[in-house]
PDB file of N, CA, C and O in Angstrom:
ATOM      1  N   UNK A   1      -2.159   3.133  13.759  1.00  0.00           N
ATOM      2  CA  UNK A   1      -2.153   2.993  12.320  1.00  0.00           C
ATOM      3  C   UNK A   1      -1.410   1.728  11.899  1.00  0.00           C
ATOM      4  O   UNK A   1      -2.082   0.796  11.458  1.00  0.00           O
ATOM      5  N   UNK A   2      -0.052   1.607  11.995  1.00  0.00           N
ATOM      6  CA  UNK A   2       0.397   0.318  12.047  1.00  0.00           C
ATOM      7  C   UNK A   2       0.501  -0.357  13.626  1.00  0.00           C
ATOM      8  O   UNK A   2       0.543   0.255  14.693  1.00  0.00           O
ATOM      9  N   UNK A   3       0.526  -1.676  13.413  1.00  0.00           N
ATOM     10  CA  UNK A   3       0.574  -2.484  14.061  1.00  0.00           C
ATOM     11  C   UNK A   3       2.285  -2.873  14.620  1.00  0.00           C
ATOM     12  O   UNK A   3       2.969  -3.098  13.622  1.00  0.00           O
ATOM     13  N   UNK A   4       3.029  -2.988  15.804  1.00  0.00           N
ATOM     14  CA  UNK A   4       4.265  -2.917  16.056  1.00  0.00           C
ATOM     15  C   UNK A   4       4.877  -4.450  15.005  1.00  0.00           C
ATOM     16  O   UNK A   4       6.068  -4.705  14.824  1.00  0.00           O
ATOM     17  N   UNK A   5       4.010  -5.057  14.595  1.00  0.00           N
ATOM     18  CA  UNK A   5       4.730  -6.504  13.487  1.00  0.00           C
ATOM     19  C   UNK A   5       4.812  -5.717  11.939  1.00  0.00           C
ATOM     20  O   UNK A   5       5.745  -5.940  11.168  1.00  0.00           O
ATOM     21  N   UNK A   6       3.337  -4.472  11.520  1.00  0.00           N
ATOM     22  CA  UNK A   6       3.723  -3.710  10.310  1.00  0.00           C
ATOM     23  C   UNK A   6       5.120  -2.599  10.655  1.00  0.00           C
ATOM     24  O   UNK A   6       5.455  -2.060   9.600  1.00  0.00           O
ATOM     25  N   UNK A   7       5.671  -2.309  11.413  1.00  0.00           N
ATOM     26  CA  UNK A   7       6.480  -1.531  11.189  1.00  0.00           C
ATOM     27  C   UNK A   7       7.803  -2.460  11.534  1.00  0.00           C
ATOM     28  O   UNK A   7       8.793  -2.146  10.872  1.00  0.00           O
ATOM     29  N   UNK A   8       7.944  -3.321  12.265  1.00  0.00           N
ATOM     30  CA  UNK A   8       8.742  -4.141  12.249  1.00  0.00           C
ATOM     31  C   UNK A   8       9.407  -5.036  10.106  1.00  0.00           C
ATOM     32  O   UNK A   8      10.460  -5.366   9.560  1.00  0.00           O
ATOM     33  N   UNK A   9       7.924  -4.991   9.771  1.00  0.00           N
ATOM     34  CA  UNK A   9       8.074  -5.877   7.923  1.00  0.00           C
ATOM     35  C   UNK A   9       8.403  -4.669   7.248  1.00  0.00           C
ATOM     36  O   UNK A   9       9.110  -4.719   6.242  1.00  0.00           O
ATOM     37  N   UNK A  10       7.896  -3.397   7.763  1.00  0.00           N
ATOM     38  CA  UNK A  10       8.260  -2.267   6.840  1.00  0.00           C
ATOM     39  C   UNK A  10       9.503  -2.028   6.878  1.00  0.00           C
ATOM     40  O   UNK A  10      10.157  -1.798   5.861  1.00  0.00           O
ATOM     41  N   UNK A  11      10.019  -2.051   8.122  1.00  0.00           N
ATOM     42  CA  UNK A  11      11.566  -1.201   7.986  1.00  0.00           C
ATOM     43  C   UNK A  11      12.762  -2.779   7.730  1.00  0.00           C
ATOM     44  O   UNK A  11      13.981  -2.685   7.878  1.00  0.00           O
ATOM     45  N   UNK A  12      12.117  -3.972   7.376  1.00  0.00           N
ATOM     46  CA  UNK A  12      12.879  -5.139   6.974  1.00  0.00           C
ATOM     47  C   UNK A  12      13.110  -5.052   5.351  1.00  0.00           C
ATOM     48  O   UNK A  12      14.069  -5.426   4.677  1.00  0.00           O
ATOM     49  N   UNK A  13      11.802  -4.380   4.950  1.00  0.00           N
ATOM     50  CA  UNK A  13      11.196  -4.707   3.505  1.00  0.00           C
ATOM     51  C   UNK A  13      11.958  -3.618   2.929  1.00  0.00           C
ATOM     52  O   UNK A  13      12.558  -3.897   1.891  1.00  0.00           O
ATOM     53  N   UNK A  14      12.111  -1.940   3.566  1.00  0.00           N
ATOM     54  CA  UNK A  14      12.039  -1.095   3.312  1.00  0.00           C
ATOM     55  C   UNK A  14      11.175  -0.374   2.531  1.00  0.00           C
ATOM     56  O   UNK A  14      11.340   0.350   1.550  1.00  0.00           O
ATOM     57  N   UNK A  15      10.272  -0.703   3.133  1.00  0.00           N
ATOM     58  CA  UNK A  15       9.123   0.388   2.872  1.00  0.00           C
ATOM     59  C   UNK A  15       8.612   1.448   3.712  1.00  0.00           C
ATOM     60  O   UNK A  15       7.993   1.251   4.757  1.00  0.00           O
ATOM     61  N   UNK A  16       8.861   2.455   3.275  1.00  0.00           N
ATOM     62  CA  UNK A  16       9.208   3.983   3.740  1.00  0.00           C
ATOM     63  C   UNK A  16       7.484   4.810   4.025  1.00  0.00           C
ATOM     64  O   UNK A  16       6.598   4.704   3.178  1.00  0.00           O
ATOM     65  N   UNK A  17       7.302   5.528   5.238  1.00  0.00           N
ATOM     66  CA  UNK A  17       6.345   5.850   5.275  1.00  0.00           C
ATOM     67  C   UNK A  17       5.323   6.308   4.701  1.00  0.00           C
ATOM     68  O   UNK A  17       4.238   5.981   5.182  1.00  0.00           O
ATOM     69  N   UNK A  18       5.345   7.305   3.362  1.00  0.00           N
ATOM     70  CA  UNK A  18       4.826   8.140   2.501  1.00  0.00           C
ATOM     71  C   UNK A  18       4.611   6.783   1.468  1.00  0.00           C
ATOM     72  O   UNK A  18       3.892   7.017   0.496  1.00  0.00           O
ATOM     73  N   UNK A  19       5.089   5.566   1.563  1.00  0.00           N
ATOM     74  CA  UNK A  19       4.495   4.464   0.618  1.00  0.00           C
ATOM     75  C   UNK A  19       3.006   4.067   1.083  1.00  0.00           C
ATOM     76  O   UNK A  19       1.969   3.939   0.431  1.00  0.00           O
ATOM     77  N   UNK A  20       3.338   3.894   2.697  1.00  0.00           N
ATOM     78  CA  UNK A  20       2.225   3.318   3.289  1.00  0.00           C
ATOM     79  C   UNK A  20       1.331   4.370   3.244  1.00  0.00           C
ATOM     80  O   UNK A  20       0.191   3.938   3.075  1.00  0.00           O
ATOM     81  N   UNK A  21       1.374   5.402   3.314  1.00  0.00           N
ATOM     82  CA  UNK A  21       0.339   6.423   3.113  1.00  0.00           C
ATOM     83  C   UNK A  21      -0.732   6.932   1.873  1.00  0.00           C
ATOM     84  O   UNK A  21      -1.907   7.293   1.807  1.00  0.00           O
ATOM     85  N   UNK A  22       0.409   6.731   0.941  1.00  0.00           N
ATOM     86  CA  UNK A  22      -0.449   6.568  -0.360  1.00  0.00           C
ATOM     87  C   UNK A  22      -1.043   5.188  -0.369  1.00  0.00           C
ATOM     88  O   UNK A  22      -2.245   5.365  -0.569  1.00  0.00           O
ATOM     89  N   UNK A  23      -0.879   4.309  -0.290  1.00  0.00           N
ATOM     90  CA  UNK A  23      -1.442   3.406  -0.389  1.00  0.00           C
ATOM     91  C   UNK A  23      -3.001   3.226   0.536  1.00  0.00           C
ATOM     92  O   UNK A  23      -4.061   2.866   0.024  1.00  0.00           O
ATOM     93  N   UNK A  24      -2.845   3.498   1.660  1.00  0.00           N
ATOM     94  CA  UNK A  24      -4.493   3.549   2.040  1.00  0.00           C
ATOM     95  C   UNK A  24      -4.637   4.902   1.685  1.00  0.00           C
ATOM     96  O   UNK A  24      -5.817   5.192   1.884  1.00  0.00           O
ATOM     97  N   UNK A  25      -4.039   5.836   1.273  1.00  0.00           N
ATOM     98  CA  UNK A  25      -5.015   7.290   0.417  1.00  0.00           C
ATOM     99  C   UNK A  25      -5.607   6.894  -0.724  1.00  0.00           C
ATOM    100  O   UNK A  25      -6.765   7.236  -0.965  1.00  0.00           O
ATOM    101  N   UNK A  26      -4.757   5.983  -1.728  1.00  0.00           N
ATOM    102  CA  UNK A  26      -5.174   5.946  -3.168  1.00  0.00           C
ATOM    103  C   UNK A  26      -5.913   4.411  -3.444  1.00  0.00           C
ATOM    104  O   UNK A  26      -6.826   4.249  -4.255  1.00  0.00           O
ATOM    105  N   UNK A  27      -5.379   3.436  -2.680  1.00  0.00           N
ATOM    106  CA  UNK A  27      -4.896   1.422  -3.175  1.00  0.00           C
ATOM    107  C   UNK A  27      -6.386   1.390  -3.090  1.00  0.00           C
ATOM    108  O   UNK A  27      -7.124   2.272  -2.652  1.00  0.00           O
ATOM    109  N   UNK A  28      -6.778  -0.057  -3.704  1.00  0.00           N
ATOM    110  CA  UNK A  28      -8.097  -0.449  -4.056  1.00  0.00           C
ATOM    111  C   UNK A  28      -7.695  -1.408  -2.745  1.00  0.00           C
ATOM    112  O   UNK A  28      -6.567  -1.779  -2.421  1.00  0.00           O
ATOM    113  N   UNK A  29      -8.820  -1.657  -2.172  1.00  0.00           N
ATOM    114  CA  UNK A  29      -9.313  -2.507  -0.780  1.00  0.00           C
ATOM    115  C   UNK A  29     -10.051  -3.828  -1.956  1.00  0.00           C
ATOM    116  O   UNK A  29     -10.634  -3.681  -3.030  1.00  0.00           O
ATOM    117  N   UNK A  30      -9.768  -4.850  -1.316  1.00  0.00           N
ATOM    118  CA  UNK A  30     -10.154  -6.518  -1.548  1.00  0.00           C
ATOM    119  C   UNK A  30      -9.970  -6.876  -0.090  1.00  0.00           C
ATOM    120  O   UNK A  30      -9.159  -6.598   0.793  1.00  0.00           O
ATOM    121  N   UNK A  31     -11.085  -7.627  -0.214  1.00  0.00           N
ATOM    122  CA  UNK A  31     -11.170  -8.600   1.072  1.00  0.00           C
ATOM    123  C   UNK A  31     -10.962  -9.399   1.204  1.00  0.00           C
ATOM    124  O   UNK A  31     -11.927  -9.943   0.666  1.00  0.00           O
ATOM    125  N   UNK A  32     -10.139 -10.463   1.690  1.00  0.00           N
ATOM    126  CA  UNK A  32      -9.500 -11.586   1.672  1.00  0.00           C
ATOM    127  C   UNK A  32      -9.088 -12.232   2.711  1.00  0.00           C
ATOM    128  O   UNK A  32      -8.054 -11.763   3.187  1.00  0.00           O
ATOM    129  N   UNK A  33      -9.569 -13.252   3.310  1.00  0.00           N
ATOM    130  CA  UNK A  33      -9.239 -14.156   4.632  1.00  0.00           C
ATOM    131  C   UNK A  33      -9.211 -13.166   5.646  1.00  0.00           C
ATOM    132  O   UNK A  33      -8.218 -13.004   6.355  1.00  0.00           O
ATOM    133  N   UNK A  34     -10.570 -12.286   5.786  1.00  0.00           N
ATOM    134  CA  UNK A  34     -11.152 -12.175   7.127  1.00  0.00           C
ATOM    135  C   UNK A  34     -10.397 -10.721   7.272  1.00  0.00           C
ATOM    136  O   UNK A  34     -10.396 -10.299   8.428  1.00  0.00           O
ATOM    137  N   UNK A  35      -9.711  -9.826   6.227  1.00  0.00           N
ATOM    138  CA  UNK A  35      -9.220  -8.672   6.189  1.00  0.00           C
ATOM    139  C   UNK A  35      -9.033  -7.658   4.819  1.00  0.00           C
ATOM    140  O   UNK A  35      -9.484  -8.098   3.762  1.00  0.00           O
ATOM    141  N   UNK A  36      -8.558  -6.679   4.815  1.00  0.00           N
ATOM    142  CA  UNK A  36      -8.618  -5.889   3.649  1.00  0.00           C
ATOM    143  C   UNK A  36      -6.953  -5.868   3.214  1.00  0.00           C
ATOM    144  O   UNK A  36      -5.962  -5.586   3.888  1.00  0.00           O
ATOM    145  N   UNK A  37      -7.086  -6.264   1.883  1.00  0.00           N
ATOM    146  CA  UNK A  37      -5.829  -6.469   1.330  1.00  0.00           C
ATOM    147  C   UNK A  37      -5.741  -4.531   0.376  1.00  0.00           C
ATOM    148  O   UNK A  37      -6.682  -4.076  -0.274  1.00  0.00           O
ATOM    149  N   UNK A  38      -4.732  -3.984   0.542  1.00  0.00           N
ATOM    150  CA  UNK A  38      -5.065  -2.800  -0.139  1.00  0.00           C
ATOM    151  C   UNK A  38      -3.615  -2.592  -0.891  1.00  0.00           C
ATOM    152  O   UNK A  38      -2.519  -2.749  -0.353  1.00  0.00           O
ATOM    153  N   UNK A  39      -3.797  -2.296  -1.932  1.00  0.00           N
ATOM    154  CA  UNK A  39      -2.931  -2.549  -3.358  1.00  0.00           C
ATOM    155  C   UNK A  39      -2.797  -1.391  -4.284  1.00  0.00           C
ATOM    156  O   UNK A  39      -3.776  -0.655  -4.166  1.00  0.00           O
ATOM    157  N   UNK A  40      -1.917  -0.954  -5.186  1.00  0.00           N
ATOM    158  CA  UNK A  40      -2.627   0.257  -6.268  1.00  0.00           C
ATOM    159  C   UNK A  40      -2.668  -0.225  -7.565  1.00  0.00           C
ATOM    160  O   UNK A  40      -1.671  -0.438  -8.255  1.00  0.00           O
ATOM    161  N   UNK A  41      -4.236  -0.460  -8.019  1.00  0.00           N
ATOM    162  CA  UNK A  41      -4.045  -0.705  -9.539  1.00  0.00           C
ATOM    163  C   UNK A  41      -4.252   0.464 -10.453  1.00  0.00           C
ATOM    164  O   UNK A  41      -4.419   1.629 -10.093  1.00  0.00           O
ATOM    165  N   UNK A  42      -4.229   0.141 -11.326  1.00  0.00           N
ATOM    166  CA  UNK A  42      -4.329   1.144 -12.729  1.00  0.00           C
ATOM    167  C   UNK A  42      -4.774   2.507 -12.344  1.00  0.00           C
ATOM    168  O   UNK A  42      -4.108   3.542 -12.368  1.00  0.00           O
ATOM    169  N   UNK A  43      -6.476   2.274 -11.850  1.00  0.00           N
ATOM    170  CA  UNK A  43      -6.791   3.698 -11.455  1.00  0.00           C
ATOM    171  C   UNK A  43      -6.591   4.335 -10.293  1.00  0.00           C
ATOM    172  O   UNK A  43      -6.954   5.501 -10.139  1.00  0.00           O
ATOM    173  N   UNK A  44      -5.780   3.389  -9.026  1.00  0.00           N
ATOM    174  CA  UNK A  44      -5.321   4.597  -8.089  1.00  0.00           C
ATOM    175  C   UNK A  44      -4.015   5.029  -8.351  1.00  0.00           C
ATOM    176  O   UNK A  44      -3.503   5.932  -7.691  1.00  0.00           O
ATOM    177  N   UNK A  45      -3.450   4.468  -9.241  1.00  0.00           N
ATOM    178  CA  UNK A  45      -2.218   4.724  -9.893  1.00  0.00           C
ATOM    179  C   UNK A  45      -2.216   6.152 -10.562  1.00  0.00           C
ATOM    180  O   UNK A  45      -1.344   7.021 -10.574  1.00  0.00           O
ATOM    181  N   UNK A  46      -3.845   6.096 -11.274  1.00  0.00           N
ATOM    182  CA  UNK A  46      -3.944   7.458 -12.126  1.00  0.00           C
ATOM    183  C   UNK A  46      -4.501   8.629 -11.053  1.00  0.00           C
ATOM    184  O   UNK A  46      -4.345   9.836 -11.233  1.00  0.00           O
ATOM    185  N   UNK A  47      -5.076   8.116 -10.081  1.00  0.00           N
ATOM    186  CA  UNK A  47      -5.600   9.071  -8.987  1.00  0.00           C
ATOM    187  C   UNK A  47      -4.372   9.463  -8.266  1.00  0.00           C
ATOM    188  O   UNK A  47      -4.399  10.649  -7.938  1.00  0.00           O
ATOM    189  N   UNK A  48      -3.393   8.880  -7.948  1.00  0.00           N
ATOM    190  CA  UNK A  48      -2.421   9.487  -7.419  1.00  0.00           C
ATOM    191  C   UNK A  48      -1.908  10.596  -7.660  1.00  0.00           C
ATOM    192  O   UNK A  48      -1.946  11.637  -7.004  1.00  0.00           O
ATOM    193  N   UNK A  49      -1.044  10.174  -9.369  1.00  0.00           N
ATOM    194  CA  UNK A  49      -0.406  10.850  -9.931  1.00  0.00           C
ATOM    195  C   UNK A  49      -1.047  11.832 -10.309  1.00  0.00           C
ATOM    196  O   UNK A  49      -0.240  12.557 -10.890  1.00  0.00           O
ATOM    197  N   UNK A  50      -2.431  12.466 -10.324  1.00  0.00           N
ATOM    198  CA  UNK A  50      -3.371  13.450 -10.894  1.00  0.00           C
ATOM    199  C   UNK A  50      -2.931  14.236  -9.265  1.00  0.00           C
ATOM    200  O   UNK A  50      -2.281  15.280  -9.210  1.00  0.00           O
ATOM    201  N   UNK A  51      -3.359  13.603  -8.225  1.00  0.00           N
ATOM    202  CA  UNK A  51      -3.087  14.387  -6.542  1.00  0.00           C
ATOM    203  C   UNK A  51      -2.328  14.746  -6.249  1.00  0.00           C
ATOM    204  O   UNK A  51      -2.504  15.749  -5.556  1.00  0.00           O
ATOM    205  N   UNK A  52      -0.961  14.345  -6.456  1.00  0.00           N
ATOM    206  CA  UNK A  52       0.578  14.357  -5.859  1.00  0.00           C
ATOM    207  C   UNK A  52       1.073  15.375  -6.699  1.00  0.00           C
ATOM    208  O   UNK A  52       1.707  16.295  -6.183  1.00  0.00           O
ATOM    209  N   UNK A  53       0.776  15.337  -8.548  1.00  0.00           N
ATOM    210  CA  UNK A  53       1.351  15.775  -8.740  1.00  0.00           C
ATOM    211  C   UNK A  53       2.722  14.755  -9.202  1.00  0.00           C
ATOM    212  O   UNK A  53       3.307  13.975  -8.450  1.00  0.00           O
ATOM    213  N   UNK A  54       3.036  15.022 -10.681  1.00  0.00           N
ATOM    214  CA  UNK A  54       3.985  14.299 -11.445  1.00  0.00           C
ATOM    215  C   UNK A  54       5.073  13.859 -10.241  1.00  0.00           C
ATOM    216  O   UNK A  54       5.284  12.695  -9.899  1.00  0.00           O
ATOM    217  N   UNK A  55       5.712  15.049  -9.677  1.00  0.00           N
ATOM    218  CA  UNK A  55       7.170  15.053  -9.255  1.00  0.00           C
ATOM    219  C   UNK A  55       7.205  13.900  -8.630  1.00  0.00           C
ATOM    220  O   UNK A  55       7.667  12.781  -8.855  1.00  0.00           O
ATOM    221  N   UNK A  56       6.454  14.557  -7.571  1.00  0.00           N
ATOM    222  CA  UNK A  56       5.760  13.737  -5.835  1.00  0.00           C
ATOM    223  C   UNK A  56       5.202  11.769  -6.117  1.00  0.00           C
ATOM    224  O   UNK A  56       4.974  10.873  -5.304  1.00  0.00           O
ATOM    225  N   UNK A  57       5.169  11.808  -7.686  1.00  0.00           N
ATOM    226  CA  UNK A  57       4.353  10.307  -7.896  1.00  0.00           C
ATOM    227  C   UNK A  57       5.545   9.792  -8.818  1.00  0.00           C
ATOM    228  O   UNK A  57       5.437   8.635  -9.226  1.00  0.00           O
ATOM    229  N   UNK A  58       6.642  10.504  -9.184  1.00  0.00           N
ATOM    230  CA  UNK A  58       7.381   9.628 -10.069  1.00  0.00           C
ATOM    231  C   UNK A  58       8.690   9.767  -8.631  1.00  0.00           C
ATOM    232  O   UNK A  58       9.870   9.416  -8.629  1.00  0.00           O
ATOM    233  N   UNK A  59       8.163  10.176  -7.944  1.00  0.00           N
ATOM    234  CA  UNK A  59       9.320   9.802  -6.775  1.00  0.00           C
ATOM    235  C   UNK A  59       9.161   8.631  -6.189  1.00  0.00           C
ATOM    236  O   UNK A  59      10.028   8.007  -5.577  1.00  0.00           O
ATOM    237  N   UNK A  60       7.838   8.262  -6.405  1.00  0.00           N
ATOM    238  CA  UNK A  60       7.105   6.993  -5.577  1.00  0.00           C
ATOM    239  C   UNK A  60       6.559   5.696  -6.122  1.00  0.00           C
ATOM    240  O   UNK A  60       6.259   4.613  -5.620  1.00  0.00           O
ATOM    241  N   UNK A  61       6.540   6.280  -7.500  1.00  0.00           N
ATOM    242  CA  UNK A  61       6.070   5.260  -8.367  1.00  0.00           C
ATOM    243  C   UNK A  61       7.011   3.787  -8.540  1.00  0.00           C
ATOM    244  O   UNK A  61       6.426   2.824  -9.036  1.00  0.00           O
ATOM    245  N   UNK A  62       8.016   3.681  -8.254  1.00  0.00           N
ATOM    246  CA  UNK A  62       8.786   2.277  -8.271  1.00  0.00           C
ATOM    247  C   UNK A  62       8.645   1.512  -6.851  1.00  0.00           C
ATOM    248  O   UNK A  62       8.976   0.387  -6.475  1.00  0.00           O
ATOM    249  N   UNK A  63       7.909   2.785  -6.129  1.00  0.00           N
ATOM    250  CA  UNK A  63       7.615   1.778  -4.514  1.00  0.00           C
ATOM    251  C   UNK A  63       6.193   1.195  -4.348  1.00  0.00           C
ATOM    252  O   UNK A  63       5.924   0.553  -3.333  1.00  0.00           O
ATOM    253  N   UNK A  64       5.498   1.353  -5.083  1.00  0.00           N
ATOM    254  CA  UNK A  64       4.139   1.395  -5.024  1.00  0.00           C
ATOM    255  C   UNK A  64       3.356   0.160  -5.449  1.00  0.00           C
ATOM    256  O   UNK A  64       2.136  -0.003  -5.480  1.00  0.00           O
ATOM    257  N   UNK A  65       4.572  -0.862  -5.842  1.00  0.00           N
ATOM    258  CA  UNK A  65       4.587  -2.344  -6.307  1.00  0.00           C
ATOM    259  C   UNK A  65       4.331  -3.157  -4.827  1.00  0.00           C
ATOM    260  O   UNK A  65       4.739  -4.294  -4.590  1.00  0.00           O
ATOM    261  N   UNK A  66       3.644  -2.395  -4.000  1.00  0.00           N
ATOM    262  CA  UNK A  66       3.330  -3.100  -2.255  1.00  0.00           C
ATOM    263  C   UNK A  66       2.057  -2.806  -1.773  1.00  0.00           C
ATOM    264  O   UNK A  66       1.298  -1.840  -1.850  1.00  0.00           O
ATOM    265  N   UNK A  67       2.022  -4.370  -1.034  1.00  0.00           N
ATOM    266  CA  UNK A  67       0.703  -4.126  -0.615  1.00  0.00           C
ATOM    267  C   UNK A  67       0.468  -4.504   1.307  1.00  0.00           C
ATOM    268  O   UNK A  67       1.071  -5.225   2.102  1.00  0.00           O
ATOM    269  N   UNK A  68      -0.707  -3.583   1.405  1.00  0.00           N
ATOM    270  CA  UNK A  68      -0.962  -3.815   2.917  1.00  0.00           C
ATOM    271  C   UNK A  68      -1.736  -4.677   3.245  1.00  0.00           C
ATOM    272  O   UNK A  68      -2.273  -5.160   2.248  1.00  0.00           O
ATOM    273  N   UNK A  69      -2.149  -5.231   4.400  1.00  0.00           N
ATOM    274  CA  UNK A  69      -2.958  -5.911   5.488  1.00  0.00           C
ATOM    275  C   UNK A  69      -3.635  -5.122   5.718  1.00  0.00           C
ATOM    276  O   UNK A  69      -3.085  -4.208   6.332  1.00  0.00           O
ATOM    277  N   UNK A  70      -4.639  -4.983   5.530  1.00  0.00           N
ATOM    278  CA  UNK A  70      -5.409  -4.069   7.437  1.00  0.00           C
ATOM    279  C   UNK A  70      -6.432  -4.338   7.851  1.00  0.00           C
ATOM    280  O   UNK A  70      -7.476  -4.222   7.210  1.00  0.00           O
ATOM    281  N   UNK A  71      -6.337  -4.791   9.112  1.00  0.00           N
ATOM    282  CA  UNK A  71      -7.178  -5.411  10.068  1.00  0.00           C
ATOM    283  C   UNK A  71      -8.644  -4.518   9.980  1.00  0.00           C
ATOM    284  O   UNK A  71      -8.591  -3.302   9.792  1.00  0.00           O
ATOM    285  N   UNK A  72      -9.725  -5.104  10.105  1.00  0.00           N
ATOM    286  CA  UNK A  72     -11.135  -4.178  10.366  1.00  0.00           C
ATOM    287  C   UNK A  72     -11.267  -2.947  11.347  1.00  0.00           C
ATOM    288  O   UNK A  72     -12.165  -2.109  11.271  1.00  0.00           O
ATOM    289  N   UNK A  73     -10.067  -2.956  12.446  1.00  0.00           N
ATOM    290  CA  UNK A  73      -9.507  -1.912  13.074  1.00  0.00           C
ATOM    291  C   UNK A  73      -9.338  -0.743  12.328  1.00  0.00           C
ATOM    292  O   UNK A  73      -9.540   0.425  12.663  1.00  0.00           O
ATOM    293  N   UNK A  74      -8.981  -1.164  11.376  1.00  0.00           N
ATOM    294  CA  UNK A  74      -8.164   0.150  10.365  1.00  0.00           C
ATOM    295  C   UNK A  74      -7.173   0.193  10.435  1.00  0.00           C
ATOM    296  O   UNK A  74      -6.649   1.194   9.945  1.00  0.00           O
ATOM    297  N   UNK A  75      -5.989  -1.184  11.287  1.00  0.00           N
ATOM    298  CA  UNK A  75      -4.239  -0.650  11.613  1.00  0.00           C
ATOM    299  C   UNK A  75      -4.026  -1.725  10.254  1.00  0.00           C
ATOM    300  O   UNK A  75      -4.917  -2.132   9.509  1.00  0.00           O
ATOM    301  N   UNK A  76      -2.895  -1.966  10.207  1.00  0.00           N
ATOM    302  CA  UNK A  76      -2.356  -2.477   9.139  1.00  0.00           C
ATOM    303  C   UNK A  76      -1.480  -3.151  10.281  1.00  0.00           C
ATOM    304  O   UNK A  76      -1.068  -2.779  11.380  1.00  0.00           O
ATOM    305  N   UNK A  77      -1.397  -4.127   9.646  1.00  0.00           N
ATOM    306  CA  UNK A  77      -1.272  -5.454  10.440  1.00  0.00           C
ATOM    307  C   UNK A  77       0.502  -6.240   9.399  1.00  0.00           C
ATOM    308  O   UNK A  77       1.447  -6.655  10.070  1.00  0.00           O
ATOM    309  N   UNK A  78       0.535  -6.259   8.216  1.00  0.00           N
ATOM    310  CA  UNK A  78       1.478  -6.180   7.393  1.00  0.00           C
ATOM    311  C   UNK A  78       1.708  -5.579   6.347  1.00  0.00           C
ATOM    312  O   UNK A  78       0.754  -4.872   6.023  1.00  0.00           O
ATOM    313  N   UNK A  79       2.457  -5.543   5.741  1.00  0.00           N
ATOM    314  CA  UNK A  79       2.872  -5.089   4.754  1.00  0.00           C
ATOM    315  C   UNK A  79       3.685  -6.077   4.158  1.00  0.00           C
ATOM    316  O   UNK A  79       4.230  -6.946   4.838  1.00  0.00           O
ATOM    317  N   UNK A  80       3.800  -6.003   2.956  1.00  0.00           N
ATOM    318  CA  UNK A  80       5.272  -6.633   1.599  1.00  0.00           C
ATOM    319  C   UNK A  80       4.943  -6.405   0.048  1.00  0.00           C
ATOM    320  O   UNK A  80       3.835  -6.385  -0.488  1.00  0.00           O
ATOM    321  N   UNK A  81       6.261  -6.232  -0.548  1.00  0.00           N
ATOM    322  CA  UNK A  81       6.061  -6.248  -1.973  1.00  0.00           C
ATOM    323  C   UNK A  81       5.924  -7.048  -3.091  1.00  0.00           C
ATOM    324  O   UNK A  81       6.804  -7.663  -3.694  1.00  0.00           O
ATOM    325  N   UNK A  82       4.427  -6.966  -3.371  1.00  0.00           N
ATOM    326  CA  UNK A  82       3.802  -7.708  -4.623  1.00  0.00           C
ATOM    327  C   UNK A  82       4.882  -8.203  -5.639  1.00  0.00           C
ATOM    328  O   UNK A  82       5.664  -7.570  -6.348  1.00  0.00           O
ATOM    329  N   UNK A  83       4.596 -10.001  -5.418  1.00  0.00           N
ATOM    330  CA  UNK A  83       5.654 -10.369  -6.308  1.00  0.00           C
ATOM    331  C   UNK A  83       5.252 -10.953  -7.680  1.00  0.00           C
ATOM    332  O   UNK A  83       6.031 -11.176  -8.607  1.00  0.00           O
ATOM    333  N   UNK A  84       3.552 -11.225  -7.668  1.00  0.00           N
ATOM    334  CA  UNK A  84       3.060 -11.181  -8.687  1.00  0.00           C
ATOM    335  C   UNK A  84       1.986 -10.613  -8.680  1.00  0.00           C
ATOM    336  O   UNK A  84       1.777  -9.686  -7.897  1.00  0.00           O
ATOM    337  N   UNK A  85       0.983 -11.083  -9.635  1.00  0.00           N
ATOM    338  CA  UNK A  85      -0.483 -10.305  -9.691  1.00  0.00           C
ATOM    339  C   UNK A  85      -1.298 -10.208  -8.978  1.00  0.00           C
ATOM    340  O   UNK A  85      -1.327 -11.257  -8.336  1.00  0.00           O
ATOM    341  N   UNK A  86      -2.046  -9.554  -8.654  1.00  0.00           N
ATOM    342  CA  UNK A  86      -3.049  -9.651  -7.387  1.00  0.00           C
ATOM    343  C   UNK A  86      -4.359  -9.921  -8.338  1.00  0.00           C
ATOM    344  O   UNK A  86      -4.861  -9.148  -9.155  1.00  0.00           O
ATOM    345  N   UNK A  87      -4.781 -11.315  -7.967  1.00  0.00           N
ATOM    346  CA  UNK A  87      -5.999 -12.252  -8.144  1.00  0.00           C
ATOM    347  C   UNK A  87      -7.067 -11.733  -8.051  1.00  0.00           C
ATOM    348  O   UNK A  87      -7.107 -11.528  -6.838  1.00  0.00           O
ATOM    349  N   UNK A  88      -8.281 -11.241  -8.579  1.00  0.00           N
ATOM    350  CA  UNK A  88      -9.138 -10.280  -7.991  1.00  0.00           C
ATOM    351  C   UNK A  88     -10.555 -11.541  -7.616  1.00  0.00           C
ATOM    352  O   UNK A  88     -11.590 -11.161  -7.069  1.00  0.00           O
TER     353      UNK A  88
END
């Protein structure tokens, strides 16, 4: 699932497992330089919080400003947190 360089940026970045998880459960996929960039906008934001459940999404909701890599493999290759807009 991750890649030993994504868990290496995750636990630098601190980004905690159940981030990376919602994020390929809920994040919108863009393709970008030969990989899938996966992000949460507006509506997996609202798909979350409808799934999780308020508690479970306002526990997570200030981490969720991050985005993944992932290789055509399906591993995730990096991770870091969005420091501005994601360009569509």
């Amino acid at each position: 699932m991750l890649t030993r360089h994504a868990e290496i940026r995750c636990q630098q970045r601190g980004i905690r497992p159940e981030v990376v998880a919602t994020l390929l459960a809920y994040g919108r996929r863009e393709r970008r330089h030969g990989a899938d960039v996966c992000f949460m906008d507006r509506d997996a934001h609202r798909r979350a919080e409808r799934d999780l459940g308020r508690k479970t999404y306002a526990r997570l909701s200030d981490r969720l400003g991050t985005y993944l890599v992932v290789g055509d493999d399906g591993q995730v290759i990096t991770a870091a947190p969005r420091l501005g807009r994601m360009r569509i």
